[in-house]
PDB file of N, H, CA, C and O in Angstrom:
ATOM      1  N   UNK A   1     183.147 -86.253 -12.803  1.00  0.00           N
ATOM      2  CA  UNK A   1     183.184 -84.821 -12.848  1.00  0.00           C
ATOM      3  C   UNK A   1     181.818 -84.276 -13.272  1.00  0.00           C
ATOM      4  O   UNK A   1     181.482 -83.274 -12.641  1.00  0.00           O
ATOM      5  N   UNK A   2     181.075 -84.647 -14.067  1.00  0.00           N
ATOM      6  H   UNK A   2     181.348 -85.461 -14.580  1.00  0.00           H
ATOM      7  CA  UNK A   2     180.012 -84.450 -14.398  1.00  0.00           C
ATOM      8  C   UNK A   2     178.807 -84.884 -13.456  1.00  0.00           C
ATOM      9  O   UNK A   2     177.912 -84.039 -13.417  1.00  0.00           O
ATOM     10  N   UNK A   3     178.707 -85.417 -13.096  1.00  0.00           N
ATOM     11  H   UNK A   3     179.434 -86.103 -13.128  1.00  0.00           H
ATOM     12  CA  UNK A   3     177.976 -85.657 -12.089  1.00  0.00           C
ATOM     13  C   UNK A   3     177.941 -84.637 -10.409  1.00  0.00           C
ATOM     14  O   UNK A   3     177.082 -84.205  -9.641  1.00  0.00           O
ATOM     15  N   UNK A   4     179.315 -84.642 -10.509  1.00  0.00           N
ATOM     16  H   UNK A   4     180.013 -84.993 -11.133  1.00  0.00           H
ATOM     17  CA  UNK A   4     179.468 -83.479  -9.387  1.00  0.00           C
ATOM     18  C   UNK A   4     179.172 -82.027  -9.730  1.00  0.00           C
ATOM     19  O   UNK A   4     178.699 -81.138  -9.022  1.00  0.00           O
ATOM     20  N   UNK A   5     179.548 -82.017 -10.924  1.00  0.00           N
ATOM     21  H   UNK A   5     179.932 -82.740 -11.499  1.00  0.00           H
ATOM     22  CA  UNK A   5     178.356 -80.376 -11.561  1.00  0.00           C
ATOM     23  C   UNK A   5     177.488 -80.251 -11.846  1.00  0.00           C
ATOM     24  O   UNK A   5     176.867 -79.245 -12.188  1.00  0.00           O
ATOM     25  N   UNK A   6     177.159 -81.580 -11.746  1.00  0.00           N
ATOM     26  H   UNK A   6     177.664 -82.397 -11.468  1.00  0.00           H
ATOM     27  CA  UNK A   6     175.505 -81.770 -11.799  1.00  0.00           C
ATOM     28  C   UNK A   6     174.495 -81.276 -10.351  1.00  0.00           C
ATOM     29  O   UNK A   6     173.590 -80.454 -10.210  1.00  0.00           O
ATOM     30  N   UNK A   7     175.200 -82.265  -9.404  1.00  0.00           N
ATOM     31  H   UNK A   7     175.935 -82.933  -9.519  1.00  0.00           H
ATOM     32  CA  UNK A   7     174.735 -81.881  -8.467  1.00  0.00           C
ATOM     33  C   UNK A   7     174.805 -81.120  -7.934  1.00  0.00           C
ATOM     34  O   UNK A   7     174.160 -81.127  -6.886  1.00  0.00           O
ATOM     35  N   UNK A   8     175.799 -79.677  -8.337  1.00  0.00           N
ATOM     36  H   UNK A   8     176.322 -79.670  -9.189  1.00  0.00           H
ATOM     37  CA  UNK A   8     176.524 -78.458  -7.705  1.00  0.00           C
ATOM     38  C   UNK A   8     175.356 -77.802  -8.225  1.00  0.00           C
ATOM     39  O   UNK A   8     174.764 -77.059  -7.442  1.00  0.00           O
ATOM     40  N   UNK A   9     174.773 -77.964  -9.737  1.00  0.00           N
ATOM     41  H   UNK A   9     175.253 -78.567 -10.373  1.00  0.00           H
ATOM     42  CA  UNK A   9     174.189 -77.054 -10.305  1.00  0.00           C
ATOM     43  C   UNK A   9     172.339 -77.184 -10.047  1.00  0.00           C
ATOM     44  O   UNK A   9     171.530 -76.298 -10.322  1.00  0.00           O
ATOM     45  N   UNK A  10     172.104 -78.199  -9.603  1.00  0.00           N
ATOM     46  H   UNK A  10     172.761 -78.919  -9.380  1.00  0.00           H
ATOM     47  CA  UNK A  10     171.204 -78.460  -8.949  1.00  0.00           C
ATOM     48  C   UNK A  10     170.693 -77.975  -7.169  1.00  0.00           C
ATOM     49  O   UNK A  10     169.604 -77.880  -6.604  1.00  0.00           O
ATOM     50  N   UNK A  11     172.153 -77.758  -6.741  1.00  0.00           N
ATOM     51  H   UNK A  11     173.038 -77.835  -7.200  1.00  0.00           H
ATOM     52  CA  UNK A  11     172.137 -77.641  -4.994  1.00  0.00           C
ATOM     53  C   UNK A  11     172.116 -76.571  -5.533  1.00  0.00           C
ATOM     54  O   UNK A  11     170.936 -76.326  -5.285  1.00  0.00           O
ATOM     55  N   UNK A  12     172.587 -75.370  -6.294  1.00  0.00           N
ATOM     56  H   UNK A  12     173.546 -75.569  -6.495  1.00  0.00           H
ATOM     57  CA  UNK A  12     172.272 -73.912  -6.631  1.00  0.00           C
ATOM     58  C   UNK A  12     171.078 -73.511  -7.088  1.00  0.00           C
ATOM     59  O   UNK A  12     170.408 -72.521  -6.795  1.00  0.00           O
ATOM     60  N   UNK A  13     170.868 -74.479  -7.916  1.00  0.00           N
ATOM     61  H   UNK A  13     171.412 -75.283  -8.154  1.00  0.00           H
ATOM     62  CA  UNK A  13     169.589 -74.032  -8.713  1.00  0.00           C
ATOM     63  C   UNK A  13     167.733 -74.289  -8.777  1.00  0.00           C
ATOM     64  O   UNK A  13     166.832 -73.851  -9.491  1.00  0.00           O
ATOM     65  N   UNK A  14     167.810 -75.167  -7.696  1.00  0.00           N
ATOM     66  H   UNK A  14     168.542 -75.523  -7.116  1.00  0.00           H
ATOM     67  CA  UNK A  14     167.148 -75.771  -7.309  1.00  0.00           C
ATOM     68  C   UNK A  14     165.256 -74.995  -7.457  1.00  0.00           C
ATOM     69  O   UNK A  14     164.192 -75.447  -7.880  1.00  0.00           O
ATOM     70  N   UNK A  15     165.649 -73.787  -6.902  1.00  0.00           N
ATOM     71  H   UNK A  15     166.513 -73.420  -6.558  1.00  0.00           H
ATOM     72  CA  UNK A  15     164.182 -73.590  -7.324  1.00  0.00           C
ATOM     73  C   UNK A  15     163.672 -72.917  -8.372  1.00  0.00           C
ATOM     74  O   UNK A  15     162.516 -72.507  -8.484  1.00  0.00           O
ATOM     75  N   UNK A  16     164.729 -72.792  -9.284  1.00  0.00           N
ATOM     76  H   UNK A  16     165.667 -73.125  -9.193  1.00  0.00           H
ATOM     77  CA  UNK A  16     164.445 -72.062 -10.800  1.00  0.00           C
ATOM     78  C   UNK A  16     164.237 -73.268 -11.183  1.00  0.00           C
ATOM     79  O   UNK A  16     163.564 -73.130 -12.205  1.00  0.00           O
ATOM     80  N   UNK A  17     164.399 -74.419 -10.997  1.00  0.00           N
ATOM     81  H   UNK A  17     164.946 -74.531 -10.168  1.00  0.00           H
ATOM     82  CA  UNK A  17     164.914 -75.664 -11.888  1.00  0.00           C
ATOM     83  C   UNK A  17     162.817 -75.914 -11.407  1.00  0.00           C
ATOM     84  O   UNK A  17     161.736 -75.733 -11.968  1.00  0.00           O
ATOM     85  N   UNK A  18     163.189 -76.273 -10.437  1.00  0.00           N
ATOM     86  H   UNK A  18     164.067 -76.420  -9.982  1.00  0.00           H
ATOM     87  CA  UNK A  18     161.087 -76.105  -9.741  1.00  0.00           C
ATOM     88  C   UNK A  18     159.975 -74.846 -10.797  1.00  0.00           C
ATOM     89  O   UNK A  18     158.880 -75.069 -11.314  1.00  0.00           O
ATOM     90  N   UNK A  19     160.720 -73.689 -10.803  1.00  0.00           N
ATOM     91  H   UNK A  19     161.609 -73.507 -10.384  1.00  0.00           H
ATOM     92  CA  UNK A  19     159.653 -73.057 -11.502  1.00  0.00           C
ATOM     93  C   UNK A  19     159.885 -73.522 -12.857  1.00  0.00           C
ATOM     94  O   UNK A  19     158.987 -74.093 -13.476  1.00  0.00           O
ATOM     95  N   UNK A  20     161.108 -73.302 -13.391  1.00  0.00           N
ATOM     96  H   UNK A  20     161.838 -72.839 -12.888  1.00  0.00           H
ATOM     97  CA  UNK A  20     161.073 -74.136 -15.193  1.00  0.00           C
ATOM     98  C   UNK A  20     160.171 -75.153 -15.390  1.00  0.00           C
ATOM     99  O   UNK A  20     159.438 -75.207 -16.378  1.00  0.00           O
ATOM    100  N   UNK A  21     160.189 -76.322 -14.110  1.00  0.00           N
ATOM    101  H   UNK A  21     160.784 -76.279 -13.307  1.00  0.00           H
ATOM    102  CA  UNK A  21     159.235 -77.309 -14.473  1.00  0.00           C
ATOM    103  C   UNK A  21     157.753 -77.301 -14.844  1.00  0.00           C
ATOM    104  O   UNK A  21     157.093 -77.628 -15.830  1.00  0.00           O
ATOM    105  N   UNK A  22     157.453 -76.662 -13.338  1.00  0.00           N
ATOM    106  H   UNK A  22     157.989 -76.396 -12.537  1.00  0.00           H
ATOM    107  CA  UNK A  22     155.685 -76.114 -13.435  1.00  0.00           C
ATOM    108  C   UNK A  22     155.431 -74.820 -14.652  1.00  0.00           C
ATOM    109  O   UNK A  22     154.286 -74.460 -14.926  1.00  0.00           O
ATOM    110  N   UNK A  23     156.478 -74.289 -15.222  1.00  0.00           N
ATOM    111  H   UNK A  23     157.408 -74.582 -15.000  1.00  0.00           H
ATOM    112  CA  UNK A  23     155.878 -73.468 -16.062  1.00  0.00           C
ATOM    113  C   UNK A  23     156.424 -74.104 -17.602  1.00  0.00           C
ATOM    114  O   UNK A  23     155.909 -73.784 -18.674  1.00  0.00           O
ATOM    115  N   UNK A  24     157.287 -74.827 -17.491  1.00  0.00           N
ATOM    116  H   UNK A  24     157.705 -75.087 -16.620  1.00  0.00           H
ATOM    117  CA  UNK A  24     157.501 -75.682 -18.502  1.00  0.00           C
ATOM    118  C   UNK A  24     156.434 -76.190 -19.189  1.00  0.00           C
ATOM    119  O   UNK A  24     156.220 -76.087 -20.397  1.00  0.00           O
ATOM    120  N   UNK A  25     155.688 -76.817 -18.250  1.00  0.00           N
ATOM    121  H   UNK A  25     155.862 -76.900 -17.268  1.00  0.00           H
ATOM    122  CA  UNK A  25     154.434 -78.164 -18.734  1.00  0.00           C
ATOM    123  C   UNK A  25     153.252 -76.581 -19.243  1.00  0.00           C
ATOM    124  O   UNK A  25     152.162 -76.786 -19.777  1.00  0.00           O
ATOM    125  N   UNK A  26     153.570 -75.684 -19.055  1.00  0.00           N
ATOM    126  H   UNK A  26     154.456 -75.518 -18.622  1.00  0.00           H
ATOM    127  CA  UNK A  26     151.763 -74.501 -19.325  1.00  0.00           C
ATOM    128  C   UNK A  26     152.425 -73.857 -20.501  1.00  0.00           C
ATOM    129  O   UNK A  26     151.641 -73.684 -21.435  1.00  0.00           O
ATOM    130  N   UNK A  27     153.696 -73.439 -20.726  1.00  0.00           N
ATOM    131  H   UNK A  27     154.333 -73.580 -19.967  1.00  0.00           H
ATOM    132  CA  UNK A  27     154.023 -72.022 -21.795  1.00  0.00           C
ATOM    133  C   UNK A  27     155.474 -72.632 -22.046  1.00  0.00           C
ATOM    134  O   UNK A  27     156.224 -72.849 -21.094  1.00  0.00           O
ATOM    135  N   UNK A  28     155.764 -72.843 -23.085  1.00  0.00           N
ATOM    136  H   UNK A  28     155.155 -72.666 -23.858  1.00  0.00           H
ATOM    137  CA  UNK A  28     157.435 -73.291 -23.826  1.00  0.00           C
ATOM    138  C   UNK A  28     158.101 -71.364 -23.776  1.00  0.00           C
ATOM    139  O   UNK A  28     159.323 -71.228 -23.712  1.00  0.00           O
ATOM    140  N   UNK A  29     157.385 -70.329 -23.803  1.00  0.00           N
ATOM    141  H   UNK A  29     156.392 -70.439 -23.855  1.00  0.00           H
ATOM    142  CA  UNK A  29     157.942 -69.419 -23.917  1.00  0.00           C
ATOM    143  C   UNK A  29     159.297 -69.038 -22.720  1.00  0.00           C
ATOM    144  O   UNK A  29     160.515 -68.861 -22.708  1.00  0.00           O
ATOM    145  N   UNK A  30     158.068 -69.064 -21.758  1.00  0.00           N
ATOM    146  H   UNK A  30     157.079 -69.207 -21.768  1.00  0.00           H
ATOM    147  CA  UNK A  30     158.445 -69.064 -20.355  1.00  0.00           C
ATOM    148  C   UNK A  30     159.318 -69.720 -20.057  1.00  0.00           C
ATOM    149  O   UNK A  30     160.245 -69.222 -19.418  1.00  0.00           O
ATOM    150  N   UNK A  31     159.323 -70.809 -20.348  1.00  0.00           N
ATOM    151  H   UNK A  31     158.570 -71.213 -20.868  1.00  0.00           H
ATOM    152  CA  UNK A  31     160.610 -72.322 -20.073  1.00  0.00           C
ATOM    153  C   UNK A  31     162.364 -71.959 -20.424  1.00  0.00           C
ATOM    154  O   UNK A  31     163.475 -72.010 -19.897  1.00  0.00           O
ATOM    155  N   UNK A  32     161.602 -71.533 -21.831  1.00  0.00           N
ATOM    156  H   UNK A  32     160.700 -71.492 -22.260  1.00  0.00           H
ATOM    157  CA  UNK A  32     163.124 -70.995 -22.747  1.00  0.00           C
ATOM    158  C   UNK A  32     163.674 -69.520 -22.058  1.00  0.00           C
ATOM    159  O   UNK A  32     164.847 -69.153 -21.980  1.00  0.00           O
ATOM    160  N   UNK A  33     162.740 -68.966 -21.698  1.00  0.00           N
ATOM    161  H   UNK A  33     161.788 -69.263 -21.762  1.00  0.00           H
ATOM    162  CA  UNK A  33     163.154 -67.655 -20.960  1.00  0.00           C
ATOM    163  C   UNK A  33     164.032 -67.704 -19.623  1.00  0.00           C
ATOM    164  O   UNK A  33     164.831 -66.831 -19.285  1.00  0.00           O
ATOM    165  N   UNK A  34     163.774 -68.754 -18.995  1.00  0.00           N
ATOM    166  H   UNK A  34     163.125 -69.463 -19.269  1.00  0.00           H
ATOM    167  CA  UNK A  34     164.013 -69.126 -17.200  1.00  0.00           C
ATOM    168  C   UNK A  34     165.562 -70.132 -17.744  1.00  0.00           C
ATOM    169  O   UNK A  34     166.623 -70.139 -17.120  1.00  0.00           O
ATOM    170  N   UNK A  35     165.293 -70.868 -18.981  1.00  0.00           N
ATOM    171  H   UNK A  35     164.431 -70.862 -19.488  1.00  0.00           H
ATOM    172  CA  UNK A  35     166.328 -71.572 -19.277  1.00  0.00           C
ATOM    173  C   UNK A  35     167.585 -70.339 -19.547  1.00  0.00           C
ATOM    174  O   UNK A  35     168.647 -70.678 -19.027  1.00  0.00           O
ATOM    175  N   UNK A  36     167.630 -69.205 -20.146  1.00  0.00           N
ATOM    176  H   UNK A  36     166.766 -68.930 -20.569  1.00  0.00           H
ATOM    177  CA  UNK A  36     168.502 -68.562 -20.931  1.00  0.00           C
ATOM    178  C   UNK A  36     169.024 -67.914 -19.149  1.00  0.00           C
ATOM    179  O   UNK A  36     170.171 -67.774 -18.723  1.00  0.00           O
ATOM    180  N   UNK A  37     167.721 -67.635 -18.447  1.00  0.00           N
ATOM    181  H   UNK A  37     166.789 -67.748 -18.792  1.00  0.00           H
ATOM    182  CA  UNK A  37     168.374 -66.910 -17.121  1.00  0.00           C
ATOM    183  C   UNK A  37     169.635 -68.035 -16.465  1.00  0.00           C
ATOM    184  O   UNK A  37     170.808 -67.798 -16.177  1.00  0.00           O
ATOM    185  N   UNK A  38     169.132 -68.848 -16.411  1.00  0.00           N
ATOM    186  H   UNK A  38     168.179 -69.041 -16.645  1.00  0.00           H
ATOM    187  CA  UNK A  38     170.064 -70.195 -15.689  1.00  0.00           C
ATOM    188  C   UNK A  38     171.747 -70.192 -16.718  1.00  0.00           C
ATOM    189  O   UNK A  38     172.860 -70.554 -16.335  1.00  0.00           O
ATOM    190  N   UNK A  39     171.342 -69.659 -18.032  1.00  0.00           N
ATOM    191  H   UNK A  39     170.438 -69.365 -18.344  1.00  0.00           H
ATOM    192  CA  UNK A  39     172.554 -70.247 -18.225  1.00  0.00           C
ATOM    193  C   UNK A  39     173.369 -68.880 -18.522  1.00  0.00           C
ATOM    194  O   UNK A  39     174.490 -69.012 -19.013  1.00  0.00           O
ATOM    195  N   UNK A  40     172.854 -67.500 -18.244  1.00  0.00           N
ATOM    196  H   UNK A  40     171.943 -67.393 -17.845  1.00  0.00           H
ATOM    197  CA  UNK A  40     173.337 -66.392 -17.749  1.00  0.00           C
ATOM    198  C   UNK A  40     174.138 -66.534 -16.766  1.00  0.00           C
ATOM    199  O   UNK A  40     175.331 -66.237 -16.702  1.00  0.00           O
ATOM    200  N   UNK A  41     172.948 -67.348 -15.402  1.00  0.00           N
ATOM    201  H   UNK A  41     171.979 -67.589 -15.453  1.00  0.00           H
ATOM    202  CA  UNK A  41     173.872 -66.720 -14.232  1.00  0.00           C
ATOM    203  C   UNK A  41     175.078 -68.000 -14.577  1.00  0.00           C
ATOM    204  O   UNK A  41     176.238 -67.757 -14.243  1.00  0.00           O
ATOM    205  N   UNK A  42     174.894 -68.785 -14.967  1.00  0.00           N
ATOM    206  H   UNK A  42     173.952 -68.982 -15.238  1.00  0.00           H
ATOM    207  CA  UNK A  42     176.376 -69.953 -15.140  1.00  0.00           C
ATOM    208  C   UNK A  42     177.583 -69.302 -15.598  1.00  0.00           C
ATOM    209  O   UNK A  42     178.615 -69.439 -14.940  1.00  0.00           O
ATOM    210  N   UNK A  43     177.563 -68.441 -16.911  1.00  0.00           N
ATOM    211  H   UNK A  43     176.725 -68.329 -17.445  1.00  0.00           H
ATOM    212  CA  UNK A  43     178.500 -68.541 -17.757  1.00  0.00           C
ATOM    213  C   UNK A  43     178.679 -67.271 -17.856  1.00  0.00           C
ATOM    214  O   UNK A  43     179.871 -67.198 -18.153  1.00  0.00           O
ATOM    215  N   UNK A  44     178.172 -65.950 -17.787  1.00  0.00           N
ATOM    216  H   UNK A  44     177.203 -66.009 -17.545  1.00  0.00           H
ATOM    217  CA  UNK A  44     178.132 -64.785 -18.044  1.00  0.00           C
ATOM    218  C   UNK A  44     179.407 -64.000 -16.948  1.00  0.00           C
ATOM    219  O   UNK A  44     179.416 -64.154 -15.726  1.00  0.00           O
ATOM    220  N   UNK A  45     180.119 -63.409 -17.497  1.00  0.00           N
ATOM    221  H   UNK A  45     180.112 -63.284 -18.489  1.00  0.00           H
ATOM    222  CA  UNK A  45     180.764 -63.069 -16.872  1.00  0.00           C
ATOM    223  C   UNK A  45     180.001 -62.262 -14.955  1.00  0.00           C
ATOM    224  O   UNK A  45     180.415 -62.676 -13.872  1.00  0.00           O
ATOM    225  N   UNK A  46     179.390 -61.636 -15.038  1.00  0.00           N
ATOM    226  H   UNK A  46     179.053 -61.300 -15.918  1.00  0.00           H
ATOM    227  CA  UNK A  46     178.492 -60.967 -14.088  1.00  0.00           C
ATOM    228  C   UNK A  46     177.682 -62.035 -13.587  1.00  0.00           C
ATOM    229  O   UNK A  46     176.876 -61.833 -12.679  1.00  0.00           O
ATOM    230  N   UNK A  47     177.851 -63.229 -14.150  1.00  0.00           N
ATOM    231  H   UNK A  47     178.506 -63.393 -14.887  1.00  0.00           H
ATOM    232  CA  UNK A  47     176.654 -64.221 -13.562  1.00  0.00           C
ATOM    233  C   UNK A  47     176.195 -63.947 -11.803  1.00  0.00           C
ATOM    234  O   UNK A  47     174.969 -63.969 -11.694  1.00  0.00           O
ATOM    235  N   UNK A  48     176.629 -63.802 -10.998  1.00  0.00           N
ATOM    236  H   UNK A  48     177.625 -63.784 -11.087  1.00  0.00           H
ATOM    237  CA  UNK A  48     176.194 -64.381  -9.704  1.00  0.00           C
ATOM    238  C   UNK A  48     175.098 -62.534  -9.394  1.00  0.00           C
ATOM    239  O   UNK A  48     174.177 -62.558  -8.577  1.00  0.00           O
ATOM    240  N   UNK A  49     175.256 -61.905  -9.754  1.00  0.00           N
ATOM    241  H   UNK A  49     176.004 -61.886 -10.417  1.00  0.00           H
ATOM    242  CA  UNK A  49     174.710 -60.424 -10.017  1.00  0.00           C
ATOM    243  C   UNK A  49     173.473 -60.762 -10.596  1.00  0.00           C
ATOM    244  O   UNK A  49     172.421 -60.608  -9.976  1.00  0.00           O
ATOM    245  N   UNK A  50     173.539 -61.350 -12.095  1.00  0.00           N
ATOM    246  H   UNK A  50     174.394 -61.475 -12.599  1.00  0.00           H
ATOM    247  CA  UNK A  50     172.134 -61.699 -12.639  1.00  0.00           C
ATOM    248  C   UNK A  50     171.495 -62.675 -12.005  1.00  0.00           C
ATOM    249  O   UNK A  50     170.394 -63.137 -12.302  1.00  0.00           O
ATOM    250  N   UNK A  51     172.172 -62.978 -11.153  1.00  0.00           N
ATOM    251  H   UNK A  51     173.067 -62.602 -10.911  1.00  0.00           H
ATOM    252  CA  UNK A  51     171.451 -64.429 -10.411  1.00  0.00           C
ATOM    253  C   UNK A  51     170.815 -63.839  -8.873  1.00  0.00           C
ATOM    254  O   UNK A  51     169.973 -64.299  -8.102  1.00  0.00           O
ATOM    255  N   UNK A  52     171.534 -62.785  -8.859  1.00  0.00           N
ATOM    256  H   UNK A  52     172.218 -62.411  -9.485  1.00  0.00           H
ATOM    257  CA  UNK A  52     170.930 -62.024  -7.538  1.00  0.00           C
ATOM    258  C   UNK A  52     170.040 -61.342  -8.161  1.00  0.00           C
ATOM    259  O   UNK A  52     168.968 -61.426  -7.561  1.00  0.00           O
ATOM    260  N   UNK A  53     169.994 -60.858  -8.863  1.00  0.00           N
ATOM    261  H   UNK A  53     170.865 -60.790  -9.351  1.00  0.00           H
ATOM    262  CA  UNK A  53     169.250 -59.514  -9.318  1.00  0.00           C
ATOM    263  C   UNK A  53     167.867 -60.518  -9.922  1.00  0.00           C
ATOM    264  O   UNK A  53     166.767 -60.179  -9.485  1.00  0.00           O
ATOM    265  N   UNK A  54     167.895 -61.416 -10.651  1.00  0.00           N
ATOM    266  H   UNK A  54     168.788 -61.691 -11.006  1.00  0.00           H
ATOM    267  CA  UNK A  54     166.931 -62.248 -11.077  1.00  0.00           C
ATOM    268  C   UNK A  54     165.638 -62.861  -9.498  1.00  0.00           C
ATOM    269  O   UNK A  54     164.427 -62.845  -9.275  1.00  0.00           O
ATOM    270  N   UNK A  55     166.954 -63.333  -8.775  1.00  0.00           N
ATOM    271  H   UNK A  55     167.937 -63.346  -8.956  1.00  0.00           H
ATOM    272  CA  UNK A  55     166.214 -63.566  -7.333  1.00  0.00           C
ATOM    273  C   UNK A  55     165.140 -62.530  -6.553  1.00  0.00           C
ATOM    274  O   UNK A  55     164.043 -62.812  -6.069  1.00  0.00           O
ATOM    275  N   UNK A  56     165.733 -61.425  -6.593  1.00  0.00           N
ATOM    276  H   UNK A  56     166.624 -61.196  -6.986  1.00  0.00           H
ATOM    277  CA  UNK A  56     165.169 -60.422  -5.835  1.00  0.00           C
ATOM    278  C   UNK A  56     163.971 -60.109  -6.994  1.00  0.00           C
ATOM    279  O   UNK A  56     163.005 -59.490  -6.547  1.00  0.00           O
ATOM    280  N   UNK A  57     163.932 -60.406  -8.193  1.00  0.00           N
ATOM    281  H   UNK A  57     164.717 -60.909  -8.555  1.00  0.00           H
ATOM    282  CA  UNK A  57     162.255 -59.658  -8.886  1.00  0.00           C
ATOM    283  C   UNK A  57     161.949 -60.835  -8.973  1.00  0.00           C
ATOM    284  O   UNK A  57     160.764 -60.786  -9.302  1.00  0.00           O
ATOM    285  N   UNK A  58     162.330 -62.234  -8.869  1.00  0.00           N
ATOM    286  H   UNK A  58     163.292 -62.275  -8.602  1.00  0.00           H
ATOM    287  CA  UNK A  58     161.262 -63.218  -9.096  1.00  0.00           C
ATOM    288  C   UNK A  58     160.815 -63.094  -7.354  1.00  0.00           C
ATOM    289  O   UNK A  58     159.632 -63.386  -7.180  1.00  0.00           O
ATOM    290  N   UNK A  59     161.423 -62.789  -6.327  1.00  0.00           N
ATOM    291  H   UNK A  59     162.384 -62.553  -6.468  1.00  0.00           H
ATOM    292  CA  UNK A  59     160.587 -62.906  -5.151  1.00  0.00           C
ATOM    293  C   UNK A  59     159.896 -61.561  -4.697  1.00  0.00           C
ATOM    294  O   UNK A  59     159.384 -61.685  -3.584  1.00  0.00           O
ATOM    295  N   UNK A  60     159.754 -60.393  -5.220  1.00  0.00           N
ATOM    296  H   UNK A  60     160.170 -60.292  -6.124  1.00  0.00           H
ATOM    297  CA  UNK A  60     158.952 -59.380  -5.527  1.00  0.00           C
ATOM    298  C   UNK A  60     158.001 -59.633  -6.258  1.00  0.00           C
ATOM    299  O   UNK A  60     156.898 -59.270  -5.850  1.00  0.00           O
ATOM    300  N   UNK A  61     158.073 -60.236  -7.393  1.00  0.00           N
ATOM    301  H   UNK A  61     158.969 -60.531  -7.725  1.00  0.00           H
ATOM    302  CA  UNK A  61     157.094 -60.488  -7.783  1.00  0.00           C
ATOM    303  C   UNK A  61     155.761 -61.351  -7.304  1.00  0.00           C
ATOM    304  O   UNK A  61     154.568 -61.076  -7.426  1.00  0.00           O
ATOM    305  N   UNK A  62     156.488 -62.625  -6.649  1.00  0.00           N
ATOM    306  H   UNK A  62     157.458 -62.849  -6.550  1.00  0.00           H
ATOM    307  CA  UNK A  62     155.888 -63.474  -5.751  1.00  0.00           C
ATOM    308  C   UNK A  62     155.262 -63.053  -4.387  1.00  0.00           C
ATOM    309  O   UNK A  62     154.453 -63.679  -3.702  1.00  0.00           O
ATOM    310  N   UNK A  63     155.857 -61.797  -4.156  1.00  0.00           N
ATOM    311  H   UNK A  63     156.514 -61.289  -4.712  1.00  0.00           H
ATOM    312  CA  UNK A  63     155.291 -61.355  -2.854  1.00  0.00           C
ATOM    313  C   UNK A  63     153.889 -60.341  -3.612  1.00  0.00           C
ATOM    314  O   UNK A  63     152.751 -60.287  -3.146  1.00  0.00           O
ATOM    315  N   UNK A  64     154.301 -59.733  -4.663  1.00  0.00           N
ATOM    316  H   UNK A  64     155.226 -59.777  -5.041  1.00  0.00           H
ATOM    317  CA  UNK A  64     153.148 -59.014  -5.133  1.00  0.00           C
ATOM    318  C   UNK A  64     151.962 -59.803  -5.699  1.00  0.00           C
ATOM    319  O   UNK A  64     150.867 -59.281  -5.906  1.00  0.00           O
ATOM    320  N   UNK A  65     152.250 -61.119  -5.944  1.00  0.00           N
ATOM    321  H   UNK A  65     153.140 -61.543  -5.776  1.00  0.00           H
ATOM    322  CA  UNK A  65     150.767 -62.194  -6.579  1.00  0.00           C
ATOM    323  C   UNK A  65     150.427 -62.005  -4.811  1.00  0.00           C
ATOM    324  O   UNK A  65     149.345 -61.442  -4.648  1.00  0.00           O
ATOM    325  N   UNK A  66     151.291 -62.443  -3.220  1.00  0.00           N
ATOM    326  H   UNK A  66     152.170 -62.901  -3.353  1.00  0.00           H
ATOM    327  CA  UNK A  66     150.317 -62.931  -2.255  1.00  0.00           C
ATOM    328  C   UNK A  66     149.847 -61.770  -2.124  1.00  0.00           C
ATOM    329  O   UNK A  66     148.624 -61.739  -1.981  1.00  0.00           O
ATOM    330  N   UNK A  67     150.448 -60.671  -2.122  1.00  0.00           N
ATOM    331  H   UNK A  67     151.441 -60.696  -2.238  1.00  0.00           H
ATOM    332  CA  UNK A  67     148.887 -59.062  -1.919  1.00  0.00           C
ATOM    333  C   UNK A  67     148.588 -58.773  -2.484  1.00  0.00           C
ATOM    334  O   UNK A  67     148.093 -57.728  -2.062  1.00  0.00           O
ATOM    335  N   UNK A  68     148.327 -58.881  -3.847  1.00  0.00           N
ATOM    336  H   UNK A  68     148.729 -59.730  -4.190  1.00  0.00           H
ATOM    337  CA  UNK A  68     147.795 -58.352  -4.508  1.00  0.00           C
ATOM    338  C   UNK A  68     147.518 -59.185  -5.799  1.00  0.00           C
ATOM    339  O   UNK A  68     148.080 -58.862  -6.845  1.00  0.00           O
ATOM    340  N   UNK A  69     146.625 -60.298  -5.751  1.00  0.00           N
ATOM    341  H   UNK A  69     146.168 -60.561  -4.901  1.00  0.00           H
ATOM    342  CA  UNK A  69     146.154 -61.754  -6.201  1.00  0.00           C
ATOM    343  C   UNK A  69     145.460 -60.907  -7.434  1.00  0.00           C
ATOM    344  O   UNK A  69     144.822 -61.498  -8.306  1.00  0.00           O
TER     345      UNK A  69
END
């Protein structure tokens, strides 16, 4: 059972789990911050909302570093 929510939570999470890493290893702030989002969208009642809503400004944001570097 654990293993299968493992991998559930991984096939979901996959590229927060990518940015936690690379920003993991530069700033512990950042890490703990991206960690608390992940376990928002898990457990929070509204989770899949904060998990949308988190999506859409981390890829706004990402579109605003490529124009505007």
């Amino acid at each position: 059972m654990g293993a299968g929510h493992g991998l559930f939570c991984l096939g979901c999470c996959w590229a927060l789990m990518g940015v936690l890493f690379v920003i993991g290893l530069m700033n512990l702030a950042w890490m703990a911050a991206l960690s608390v989002l992940i376990v928002l969208g898990k457990l929070a009642p509204h989770g899949p909302a904060i998990g949308r809503a988190a999506g859409y400004l981390l890829s706004g944001l990402g579109l605003l570093l490529v124009v505007w570097p």
